[in-house]
NUKOL-220272 format. One record per atom (N, C-alpha, C): x, y, z; residue in three letters. Coordinates in steps of 0.1 Angstrom, whole numbers, padded with zeros to 4 digits, always signed. Layout:
! residues N
XYZALA ...
! end
This chain:
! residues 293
-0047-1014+0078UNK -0060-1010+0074UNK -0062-1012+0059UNK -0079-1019+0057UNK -0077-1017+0037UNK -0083-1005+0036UNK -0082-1004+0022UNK -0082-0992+0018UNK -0098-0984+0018UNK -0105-0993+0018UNK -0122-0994+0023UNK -0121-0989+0039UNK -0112-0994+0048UNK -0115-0991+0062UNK -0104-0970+0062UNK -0095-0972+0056UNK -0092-0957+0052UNK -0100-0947+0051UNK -0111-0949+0033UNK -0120-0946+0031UNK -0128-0940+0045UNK -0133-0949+0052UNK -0142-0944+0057UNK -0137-0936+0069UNK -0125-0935+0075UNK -0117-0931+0083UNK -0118-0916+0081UNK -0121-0911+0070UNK -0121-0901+0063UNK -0131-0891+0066UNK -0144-0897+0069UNK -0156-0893+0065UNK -0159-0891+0085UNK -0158-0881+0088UNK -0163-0880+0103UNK -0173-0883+0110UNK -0174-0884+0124UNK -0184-0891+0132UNK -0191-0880+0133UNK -0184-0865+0139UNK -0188-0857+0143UNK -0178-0844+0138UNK -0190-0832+0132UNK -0182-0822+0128UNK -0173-0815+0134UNK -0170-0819+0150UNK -0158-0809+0150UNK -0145-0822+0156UNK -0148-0832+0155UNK -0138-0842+0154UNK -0124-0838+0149UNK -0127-0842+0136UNK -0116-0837+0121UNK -0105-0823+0130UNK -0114-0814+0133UNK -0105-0803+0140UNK -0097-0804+0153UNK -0100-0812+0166UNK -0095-0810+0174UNK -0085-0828+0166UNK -0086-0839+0164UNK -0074-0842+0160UNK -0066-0840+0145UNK -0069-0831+0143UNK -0060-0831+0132UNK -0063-0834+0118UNK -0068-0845+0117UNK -0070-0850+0104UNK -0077-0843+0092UNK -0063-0839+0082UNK -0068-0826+0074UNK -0074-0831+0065UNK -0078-0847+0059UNK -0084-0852+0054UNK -0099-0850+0056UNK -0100-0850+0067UNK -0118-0849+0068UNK -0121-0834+0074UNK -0109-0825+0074UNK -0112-0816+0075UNK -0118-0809+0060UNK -0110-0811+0051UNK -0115-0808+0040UNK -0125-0813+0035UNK -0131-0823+0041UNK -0142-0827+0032UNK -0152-0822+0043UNK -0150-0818+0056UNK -0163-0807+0062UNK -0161-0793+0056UNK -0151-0789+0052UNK -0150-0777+0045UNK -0157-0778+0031UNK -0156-0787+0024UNK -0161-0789+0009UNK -0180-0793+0011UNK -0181-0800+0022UNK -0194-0800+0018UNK -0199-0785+0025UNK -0196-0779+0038UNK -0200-0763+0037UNK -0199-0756+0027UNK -0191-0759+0021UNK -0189-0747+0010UNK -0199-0749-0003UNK -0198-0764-0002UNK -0212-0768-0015UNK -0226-0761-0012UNK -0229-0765+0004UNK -0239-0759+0008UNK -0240-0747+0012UNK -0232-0739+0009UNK -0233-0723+0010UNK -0236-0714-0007UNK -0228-0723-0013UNK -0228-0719-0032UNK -0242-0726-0033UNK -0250-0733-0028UNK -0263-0738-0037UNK -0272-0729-0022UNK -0266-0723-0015UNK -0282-0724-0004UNK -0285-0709-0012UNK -0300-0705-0008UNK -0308-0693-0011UNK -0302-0681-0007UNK -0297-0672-0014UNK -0291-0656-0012UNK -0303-0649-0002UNK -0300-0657+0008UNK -0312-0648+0021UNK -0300-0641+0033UNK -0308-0634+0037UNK -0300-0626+0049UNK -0294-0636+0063UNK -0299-0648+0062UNK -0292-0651+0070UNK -0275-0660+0063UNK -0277-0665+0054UNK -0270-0665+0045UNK -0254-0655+0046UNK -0263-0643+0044UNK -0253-0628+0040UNK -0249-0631+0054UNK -0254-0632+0066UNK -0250-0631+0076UNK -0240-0638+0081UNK -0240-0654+0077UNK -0228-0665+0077UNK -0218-0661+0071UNK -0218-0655+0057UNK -0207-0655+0053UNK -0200-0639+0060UNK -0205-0633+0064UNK -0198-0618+0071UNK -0190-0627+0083UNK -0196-0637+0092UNK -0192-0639+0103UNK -0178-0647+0096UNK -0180-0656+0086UNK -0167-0663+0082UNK -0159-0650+0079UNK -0161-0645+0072UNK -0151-0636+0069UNK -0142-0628+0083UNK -0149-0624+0086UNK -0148-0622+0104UNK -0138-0625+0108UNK -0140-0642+0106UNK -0128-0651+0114UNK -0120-0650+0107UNK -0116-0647+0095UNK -0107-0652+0087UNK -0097-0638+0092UNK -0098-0627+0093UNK -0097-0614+0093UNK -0089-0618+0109UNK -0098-0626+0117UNK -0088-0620+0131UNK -0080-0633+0134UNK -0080-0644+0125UNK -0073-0653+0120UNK -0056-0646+0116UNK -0057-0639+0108UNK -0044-0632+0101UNK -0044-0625+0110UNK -0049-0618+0117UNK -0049-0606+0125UNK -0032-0613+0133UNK -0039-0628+0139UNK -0034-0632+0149UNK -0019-0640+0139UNK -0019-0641+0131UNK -0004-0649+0121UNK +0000-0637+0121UNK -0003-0625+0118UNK +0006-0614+0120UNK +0016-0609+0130UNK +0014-0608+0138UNK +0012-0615+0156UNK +0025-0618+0157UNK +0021-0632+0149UNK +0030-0645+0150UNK +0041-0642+0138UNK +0041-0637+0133UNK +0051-0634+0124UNK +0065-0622+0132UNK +0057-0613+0138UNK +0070-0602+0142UNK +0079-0613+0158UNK +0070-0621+0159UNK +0085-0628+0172UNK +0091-0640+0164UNK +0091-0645+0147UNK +0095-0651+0146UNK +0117-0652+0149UNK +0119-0638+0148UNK +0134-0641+0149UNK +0135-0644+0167UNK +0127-0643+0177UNK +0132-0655+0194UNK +0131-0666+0188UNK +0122-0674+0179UNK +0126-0689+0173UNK +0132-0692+0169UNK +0142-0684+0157UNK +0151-0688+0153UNK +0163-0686+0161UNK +0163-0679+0169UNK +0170-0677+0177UNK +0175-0691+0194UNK +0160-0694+0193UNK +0159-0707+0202UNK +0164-0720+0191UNK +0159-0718+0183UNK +0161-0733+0173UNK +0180-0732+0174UNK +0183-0724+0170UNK +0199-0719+0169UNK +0202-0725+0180UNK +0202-0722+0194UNK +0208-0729+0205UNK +0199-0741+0211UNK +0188-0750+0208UNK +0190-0761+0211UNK +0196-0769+0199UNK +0201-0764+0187UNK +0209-0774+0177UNK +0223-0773+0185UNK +0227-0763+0189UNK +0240-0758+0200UNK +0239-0774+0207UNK +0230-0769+0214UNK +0230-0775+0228UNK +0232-0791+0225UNK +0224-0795+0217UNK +0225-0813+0215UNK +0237-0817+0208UNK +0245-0809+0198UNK +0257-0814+0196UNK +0262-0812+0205UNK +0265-0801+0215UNK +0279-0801+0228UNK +0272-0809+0237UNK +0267-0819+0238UNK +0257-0829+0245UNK +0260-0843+0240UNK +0264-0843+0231UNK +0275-0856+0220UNK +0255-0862+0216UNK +0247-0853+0213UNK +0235-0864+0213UNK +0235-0869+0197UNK +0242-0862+0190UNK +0241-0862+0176UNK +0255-0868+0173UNK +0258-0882+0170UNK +0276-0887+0173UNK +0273-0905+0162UNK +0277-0905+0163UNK +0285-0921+0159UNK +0272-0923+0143UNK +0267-0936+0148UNK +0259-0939+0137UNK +0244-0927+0134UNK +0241-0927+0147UNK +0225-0919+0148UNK +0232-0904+0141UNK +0244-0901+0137UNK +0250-0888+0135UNK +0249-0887+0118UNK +0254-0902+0116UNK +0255-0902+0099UNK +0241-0905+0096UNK +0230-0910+0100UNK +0213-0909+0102UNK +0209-0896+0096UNK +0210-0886+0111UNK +0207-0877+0110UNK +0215-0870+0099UNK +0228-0869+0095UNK +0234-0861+0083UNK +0225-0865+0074UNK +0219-0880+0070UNK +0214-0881+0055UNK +0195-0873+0059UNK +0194-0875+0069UNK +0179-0873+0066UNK +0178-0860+0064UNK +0188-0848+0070UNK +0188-0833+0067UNK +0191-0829+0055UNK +0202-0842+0051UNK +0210-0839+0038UNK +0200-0833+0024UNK +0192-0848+0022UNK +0186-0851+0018UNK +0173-0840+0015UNK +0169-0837+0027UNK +0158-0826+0028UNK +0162-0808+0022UNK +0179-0810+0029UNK +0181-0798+0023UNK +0183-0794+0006UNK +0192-0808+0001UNK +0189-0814-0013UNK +0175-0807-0021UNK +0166-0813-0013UNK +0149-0812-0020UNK +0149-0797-0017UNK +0151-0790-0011UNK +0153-0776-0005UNK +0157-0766-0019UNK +0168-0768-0014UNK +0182-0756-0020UNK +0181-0760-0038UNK +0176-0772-0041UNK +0183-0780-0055UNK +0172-0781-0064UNK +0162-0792-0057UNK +0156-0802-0065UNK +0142-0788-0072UNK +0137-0783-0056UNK +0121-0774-0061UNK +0130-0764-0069UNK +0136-0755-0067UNK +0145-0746-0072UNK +0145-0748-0088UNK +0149-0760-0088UNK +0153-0762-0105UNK +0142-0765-0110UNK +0127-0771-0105UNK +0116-0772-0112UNK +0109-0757-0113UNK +0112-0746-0106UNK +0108-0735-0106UNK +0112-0729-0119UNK +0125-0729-0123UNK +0134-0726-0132UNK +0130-0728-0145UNK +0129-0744-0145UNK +0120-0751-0158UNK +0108-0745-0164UNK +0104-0739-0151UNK +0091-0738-0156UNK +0086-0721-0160UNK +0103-0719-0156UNK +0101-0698-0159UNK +0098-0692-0148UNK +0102-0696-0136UNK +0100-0685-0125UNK +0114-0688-0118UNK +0115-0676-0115UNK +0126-0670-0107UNK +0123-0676-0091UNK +0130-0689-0088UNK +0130-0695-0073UNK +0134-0680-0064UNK +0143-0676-0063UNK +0145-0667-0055UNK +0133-0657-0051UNK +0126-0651-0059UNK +0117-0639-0057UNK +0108-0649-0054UNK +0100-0663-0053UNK +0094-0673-0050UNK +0090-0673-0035UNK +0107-0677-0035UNK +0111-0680-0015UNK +0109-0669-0011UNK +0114-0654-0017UNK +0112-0642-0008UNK +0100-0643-0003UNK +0086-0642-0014UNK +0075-0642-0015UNK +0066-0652-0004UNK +0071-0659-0005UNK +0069-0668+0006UNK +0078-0673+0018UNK +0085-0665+0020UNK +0089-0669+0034UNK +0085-0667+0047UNK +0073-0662+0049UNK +0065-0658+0060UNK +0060-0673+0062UNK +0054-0678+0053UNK +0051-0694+0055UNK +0064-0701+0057UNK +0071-0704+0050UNK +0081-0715+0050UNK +0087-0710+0068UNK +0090-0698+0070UNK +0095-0695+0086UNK +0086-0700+0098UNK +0073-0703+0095UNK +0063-0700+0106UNK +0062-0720+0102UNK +0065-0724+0093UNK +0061-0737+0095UNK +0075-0743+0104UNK +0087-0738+0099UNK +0098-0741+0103UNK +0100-0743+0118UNK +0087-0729+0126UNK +0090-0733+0142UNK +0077-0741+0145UNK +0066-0742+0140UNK +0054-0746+0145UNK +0052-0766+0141UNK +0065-0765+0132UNK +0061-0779+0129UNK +0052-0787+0129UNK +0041-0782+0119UNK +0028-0779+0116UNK +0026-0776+0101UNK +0025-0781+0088UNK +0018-0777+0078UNK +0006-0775+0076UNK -0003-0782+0083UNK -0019-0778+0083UNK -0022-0768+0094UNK -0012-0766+0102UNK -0012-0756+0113UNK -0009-0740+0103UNK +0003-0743+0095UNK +0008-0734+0090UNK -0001-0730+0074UNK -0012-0736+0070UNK -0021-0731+0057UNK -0022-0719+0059UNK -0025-0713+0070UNK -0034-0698+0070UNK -0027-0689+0065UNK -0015-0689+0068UNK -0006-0680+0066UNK +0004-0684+0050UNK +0002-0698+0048UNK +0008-0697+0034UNK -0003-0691+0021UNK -0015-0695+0027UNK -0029-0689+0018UNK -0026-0673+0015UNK -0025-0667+0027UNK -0022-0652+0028UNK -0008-0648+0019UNK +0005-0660+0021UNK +0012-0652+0019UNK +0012-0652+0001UNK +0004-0665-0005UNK +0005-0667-0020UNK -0005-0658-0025UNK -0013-0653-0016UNK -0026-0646-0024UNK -0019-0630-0027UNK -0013-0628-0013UNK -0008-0610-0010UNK +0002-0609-0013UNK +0013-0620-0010UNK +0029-0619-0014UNK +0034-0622-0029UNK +0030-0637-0031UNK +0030-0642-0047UNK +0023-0640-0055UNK +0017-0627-0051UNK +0001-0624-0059UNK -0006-0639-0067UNK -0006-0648-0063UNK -0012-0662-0071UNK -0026-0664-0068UNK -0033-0663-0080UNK -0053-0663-0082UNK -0055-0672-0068UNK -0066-0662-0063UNK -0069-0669-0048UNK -0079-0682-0056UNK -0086-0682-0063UNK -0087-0698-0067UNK -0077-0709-0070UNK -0064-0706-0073UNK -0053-0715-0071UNK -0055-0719-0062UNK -0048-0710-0054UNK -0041-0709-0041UNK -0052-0716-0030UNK -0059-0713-0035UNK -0074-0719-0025UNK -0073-0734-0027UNK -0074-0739-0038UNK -0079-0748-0042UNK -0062-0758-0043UNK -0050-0755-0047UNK -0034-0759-0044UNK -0031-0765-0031UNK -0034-0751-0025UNK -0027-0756-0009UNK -0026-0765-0004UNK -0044-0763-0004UNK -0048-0772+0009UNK -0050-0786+0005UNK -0049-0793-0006UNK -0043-0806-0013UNK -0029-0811-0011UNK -0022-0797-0014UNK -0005-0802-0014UNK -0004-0801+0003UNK -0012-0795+0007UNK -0005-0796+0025UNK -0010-0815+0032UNK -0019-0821+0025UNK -0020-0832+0025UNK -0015-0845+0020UNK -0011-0843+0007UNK -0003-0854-0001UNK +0011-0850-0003UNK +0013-0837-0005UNK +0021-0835-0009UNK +0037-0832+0004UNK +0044-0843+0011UNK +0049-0845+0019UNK +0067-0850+0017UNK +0073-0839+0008UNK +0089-0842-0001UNK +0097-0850+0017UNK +0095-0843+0026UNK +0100-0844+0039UNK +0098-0856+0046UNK +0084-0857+0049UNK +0076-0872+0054UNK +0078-0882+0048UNK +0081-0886+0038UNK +0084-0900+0028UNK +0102-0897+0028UNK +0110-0885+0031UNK +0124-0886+0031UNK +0131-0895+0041UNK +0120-0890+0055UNK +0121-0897+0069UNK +0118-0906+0070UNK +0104-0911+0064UNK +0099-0924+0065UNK +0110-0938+0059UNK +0118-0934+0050UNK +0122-0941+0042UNK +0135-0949+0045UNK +0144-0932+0054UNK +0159-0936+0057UNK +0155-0942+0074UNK +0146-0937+0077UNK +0144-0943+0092UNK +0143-0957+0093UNK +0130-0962+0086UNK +0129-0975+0085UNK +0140-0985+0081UNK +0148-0974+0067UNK +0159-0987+0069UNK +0171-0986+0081UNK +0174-0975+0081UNK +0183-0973+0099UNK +0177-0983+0107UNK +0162-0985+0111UNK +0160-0990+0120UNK +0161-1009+0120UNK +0156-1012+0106UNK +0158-1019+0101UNK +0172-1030+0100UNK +0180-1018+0097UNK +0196-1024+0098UNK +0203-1025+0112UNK +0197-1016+0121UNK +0203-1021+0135UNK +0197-1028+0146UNK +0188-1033+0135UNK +0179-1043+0144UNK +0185-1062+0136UNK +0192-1058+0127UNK +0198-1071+0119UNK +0189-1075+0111UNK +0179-1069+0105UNK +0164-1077+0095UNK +0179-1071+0078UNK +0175-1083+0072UNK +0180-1081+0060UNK +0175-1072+0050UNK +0183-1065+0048UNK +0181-1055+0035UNK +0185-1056+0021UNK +0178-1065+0015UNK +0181-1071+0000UNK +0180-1054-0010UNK +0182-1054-0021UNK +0176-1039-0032UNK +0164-1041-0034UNK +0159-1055-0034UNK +0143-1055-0035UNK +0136-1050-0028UNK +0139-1053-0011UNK +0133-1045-0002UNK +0133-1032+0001UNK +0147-1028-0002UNK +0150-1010-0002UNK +0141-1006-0012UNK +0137-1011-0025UNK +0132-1004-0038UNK +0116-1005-0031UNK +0111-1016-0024UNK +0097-1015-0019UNK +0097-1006-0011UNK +0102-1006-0001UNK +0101-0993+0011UNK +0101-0981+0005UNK +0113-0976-0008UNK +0109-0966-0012UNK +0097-0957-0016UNK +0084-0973-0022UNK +0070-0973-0028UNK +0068-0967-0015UNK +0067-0977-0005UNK +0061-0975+0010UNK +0058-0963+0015UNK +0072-0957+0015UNK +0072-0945+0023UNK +0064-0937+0017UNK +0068-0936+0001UNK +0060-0921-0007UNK +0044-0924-0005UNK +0036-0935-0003UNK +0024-0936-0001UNK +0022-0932+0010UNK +0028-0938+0024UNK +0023-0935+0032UNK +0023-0925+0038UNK +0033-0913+0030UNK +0035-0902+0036UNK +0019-0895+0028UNK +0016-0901+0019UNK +0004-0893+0014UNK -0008-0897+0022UNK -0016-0886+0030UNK -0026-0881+0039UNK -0022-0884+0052UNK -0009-0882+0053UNK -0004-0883+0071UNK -0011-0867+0076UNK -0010-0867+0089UNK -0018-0857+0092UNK -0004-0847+0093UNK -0008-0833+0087UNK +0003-0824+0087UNK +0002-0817+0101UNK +0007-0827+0110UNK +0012-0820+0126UNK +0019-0825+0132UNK +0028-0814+0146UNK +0037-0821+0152UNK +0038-0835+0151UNK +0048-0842+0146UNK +0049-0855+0148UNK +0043-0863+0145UNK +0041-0860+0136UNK +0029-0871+0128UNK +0039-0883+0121UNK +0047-0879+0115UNK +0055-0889+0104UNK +0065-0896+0117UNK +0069-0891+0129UNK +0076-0900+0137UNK +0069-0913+0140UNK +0051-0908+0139UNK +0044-0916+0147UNK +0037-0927+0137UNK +0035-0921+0122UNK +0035-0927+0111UNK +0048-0942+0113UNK +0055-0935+0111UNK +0070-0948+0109UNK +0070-0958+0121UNK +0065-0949+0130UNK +0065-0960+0142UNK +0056-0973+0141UNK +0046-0968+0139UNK +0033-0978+0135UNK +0039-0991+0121UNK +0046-0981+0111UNK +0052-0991+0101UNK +0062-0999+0107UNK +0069-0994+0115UNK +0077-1003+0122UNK +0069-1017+0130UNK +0065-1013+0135UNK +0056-1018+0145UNK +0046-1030+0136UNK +0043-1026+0126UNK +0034-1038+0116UNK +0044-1047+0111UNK +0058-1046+0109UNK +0067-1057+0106UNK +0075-1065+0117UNK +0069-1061+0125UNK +0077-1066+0139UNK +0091-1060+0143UNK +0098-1048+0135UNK +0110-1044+0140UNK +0105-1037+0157UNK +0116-1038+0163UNK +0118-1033+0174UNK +0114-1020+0175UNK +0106-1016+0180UNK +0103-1000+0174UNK +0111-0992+0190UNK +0116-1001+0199UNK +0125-0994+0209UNK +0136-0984+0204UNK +0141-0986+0192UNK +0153-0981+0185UNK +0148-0970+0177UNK +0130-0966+0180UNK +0128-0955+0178UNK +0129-0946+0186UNK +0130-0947+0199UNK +0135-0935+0211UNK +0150-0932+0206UNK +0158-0944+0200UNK +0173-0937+0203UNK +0169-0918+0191UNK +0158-0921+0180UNK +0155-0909+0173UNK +0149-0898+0182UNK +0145-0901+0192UNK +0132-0891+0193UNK +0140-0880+0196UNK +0153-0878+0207UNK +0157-0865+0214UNK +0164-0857+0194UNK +0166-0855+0188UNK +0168-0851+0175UNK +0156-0850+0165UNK +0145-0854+0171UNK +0132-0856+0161UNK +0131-0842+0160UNK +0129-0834+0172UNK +0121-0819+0170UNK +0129-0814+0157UNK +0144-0812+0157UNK +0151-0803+0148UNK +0146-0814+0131UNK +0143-0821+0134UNK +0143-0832+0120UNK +0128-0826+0112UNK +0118-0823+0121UNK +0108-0822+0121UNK +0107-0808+0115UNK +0114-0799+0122UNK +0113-0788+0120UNK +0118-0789+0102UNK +0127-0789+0100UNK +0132-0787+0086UNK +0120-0794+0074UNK +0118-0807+0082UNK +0113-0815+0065UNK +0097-0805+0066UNK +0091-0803+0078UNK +0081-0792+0074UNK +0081-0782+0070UNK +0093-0771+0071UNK +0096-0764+0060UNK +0099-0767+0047UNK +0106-0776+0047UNK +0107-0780+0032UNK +0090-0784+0029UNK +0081-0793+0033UNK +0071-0795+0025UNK +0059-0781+0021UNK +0065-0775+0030UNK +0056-0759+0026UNK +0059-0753+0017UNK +0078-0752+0014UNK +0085-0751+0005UNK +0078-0753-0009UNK +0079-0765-0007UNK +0075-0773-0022UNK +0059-0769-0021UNK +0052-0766-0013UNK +0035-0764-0015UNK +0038-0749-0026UNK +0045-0744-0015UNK +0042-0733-0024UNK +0047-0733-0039UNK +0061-0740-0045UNK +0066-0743-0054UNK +0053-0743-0065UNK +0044-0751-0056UNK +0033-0767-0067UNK +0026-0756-0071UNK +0021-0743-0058UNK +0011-0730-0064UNK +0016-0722-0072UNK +0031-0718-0072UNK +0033-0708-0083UNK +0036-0712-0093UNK +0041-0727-0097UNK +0040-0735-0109UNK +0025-0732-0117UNK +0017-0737-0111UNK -0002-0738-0109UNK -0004-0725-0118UNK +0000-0714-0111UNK -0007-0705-0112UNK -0001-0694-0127UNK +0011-0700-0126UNK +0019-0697-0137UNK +0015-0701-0151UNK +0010-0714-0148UNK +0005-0720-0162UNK -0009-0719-0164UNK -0019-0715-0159UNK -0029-0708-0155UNK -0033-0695-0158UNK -0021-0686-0158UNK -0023-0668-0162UNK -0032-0669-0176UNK -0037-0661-0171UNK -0042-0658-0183UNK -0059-0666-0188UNK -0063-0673-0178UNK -0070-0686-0182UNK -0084-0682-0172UNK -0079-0680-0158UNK -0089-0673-0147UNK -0095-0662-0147UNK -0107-0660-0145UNK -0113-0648-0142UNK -0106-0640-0132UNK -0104-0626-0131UNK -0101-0620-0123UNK -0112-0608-0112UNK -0120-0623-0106UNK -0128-0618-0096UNK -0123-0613-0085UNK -0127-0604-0081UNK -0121-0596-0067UNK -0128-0603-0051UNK -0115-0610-0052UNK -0118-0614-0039UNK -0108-0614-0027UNK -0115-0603-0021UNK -0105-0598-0006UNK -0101-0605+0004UNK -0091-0602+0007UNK -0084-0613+0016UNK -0073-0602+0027UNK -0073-0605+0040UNK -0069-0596+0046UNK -0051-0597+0042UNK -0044-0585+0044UNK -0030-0586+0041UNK -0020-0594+0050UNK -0009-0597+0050UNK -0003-0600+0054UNK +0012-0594+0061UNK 
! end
């Protein structure tokens, strides 16, 4: 696609399109033009009345992440034994084993290391960060979902990280779209895995382009189940590699999935407390309610 047929890819046929598939790109831009047209429309009662009903939702919205927060330890608990299960299953072994080591490696790297130390740089304490946010980073971890998982990172940066709900408003829901440390990790080592056991030559030229490749294309993949498997496949698939040697990934995808979307929520929230840090002091401190978390 050029970048003209993207463009327009963007812009919806119909407003509730964008919602049932995913695409958080044109979800925000039906959210941004509502929102234009709520800030300019006439302060009339039916007006007052729209905005009570949003609020409304928003309210039994969290109601329901709350919900979902007290059974997250049966998921970790399930996640725990199907990683069991596929190693005493030999599914994780020979080449596809040293694969999977670098792509987790790597993620956990960006994890434990990379956001951590840009936190640090920048005068915040990573630790009391992650505490603050780990209601998000946990709930992305099983839903493998970042645009699934906004509602609850919105909640947990406004209530937990106390970070200006205009940050956080305006942060998020950008970095849950471009901002993808996980999606361009996968995109990158997959292609050349798949690449190299398909016999296509791998010069440093080509590795150093793919690298370009992946970080673009991981920017505006749709943040849901499986998006970046299906992403790479398609990239596969436009250079003629075998994209059959993408099944030998798929039984290991879920757990792969699971991590690099925690990590990219990780780093969302990283990008908001950086944001908001450098910001103190600069925003109005309008009172604007938000139910707890």
């Amino acid at each position: 696609l050029s970048y003209y047929d993207h463009f327009l890819s963007i812009v919806p046929n119909n407003v509730l399109a964008p919602f049932v598939s995913g695409n958080v790109l044109s979800v925000m831009l039906v959210a941004a033009a509502a929102g234009l047209g709520l800030a300019f429309a006439p302060k009339t009662e039916n007006r007052e009345m729209l905005l009570k009903g949003i609020h409304g939702l928003q309210e039994l919205l969290f109601t329901l992440i709350r919900a979902l927060i007290t059974v997250l330890p049966v998921g970790i608990l399930a996640f725990a034994a199907q990683l069991a299960a596929q190693i005493e299953a030999g599914v994780i072994i020979g080449s596809l084993g040293v694969y999977t080591a670098v792509v987790i490696g790597g993620n956990l790297i960006q994890f434990f290391v990379v956001i951590p130390f840009f936190l640090a740089v920048r005068g915040l304490n990573p630790v009391r960060v992650f505490r603050q946010m780990m209601p998000a980073v946990a709930v992305a971890l099983f839903t493998k979902s970042s645009a699934g998982t906004l509602p609850v990172t919105l909640a947990s940066a406004e209530q937990r990280l106390k970070a200006h709900p205009s940050v956080a408003r305006f942060v998020l829901p950008i970095c849950t779209t471009i901002n993808m440390n996980g999606c361009a990790a996968f995109i990158l080592v997959t292609s050349l895995y798949v690449m190299q056991n398909a016999g296509m030559e791998l010069s440093l030229g080509t590795m150093i382009s793919w690298l370009f490749i992946a970080v673009l294309a991981a920017v505006g993949n749709a943040g849901v189940p499986m998006g970046c498997y299906f992403l790479t496949l398609s990239l596969m698939a436009s250079i003629g590699a075998p994209v059959g040697l993408m099944g030998v990934i798929l039984p290991i995808y879920s757990i792969i999935d699971m991590i690099e979307t925690a990590e990219n929520v990780w780093s969302d929230s990283a990008v908001c407390a950086i944001t908001d840090h450098d910001l103190e002091g600069t925003l109005s401190d309008e009172d604007v309610p938000v139910p707890s978390v």
